[in-house]
N, C-alpha and C positions, 0 to 999 in steps of 0.2 A: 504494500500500500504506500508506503512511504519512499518505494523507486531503491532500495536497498534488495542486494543479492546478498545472504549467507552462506557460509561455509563452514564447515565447524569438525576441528579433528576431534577422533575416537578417544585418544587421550592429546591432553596437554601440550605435553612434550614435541609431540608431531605439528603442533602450530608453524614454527619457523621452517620445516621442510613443506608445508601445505603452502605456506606463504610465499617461497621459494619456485612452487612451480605453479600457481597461481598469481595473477595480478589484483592484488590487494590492496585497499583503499584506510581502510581499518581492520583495528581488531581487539575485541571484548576479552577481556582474562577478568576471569572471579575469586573472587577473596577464598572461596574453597579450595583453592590450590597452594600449596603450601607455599610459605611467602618466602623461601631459599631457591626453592623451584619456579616459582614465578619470577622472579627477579632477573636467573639467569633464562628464560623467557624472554623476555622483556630484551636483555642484553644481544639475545637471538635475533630478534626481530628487526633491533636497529641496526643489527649488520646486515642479513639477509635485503629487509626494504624500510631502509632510510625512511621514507617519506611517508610509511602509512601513520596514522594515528593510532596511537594505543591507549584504548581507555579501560579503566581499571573498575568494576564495579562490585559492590561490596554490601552491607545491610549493617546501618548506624545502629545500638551506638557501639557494639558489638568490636566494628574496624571502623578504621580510619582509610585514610587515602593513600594510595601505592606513590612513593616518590619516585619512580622511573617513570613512571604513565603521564602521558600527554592532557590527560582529564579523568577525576576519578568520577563517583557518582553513585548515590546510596537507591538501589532498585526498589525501594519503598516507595520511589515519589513516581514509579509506573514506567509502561514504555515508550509513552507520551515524552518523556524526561528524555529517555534516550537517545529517540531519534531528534528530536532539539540538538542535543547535543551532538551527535554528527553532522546537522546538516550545519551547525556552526563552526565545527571544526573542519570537514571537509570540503575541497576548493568546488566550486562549480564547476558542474560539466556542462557543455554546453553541446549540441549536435550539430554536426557542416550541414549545410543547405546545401 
């Protein structure tokens, strides 16, 4: 509805090789994943693609905010929230005529 494609690895860890052979815009990591494991995550992703956004989403007041992630965001306030928040972080596409 919101003009977003998902993708979503089996485990975690396969984000940064899924990222790799896909062209990726963002990408959600949840507070569920262990934050030593996530971190190097995160660390994955800014090498493999530089340029997607990584947003970290998490459920207050439980955690806080991922300090590697480009935007955190507590999925209590819906997925209204979410998609706000990509289309503010990611650039416009636009289509050739």
């Amino acid at each position: 509805m919101a003009g977003f494609s998902v993708i979503s690895p089996r485990y975690p860890e396969q984000a940064p090789l899924l990222a790799a052979q896909e062209q990726v815009d963002a990408v959600i990591i949840g507070h569920s994943i262990d934050p030593f494991v996530r971190k190097s995550i995160i660390r994955d992703l800014r090498r493999i693609c530089p340029g997607c956004v990584i947003c970290f989403v998490y459920v207050a007041p439980e955690t806080k905010g991922e300090s590697l992630a480009d935007a955190s965001l507590d999925v209590t306030k819906g997925p209204e929230a979410l998609i706000r928040l990509l289309q503010e972080r990611l650039p416009r596409k636009t289509k050739a005529s």
